[in-house]
C-alpha positions in Angstrom: 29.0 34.6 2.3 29.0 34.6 -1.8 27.4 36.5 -3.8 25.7 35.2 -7.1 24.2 36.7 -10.7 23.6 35.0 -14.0 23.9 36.8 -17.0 20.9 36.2 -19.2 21.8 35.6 -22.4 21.1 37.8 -25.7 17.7 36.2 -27.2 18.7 34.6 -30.6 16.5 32.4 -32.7 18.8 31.4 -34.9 20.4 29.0 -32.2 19.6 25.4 -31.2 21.2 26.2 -27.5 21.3 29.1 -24.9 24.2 29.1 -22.6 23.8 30.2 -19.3 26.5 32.1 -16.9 26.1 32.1 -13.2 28.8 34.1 -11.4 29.8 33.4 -7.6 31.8 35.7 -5.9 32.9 36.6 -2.1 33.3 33.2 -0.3 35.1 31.9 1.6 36.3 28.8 2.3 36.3 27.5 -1.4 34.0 24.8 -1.3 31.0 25.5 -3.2 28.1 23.3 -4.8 26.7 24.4 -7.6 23.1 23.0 -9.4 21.0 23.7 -12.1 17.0 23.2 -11.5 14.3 23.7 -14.4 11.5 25.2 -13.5 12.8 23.7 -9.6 13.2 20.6 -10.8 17.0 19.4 -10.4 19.4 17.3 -12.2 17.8 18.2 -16.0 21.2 19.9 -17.2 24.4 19.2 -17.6 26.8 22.1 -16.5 30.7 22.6 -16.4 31.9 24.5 -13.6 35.4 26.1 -12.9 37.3 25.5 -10.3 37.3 28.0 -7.1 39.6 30.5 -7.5 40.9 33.3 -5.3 39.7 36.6 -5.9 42.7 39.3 -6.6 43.4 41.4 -3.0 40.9 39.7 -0.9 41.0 36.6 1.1 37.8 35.5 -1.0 37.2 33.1 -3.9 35.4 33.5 -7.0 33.6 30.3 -9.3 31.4 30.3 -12.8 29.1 27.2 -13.9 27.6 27.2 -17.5 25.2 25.5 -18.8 23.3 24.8 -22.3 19.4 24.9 -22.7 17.6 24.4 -25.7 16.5 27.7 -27.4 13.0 26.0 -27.3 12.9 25.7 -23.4 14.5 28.9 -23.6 11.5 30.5 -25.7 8.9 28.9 -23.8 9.7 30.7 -21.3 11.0 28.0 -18.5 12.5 29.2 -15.6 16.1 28.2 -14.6 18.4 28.7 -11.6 21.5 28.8 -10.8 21.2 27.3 -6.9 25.0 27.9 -5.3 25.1 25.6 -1.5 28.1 27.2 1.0 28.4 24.5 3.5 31.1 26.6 5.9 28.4 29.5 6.0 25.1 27.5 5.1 23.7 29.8 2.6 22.0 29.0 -0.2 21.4 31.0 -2.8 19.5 31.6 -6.2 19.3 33.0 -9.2 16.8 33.0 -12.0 16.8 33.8 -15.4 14.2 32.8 -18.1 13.0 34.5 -21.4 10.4 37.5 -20.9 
């Protein structure tokens, strides 16, 4: 099953965008689906994803997706996930990061 955790980014006011990083690691086979909600609200951002790529010494593969969000949305403190679908396993999984 993958595993999956977004690095919040550093909180800069001097920017018009935030990227956001979500990690996947630990699956297996390498098809992954990868989405972006706001505030659970899909198909909002744009993201660029790499392709799955096997994971050094284990029979696993390893993805990232980014994304950009406004630093406004960002400040206002909207929530957004990184929601990763494994259709061999059928997990789904989430992660959420948002300004506190």
């Amino acid at each position: 099953d993958p595993t999956l955790f977004s690095n919040p980014p550093p909180v800069t006011t001097g920017e018009e965008m935030v990227e956001l990083v979500c990690f996947i690691t630990g699956f297996t086979p390498a098809t992954v689906e990868i989405e972006w909600l706001v505030d659970g609200v899909s198909g909002l951002l744009v993201a660029t994803q790499t392709s799955p790529s096997p994971e050094e010494g284990a029979n696993t593969f390893s993805a990232t997706s980014r994304t950009n969000v406004s630093n406004v949305d960002w400040l206002e403190g909207k929530t957004f996930t990184c929601q990763v679908k494994h259709p061999a396993s059928g997990t789904i999984l989430q992660d959420h990061a948002r300004f506190c």
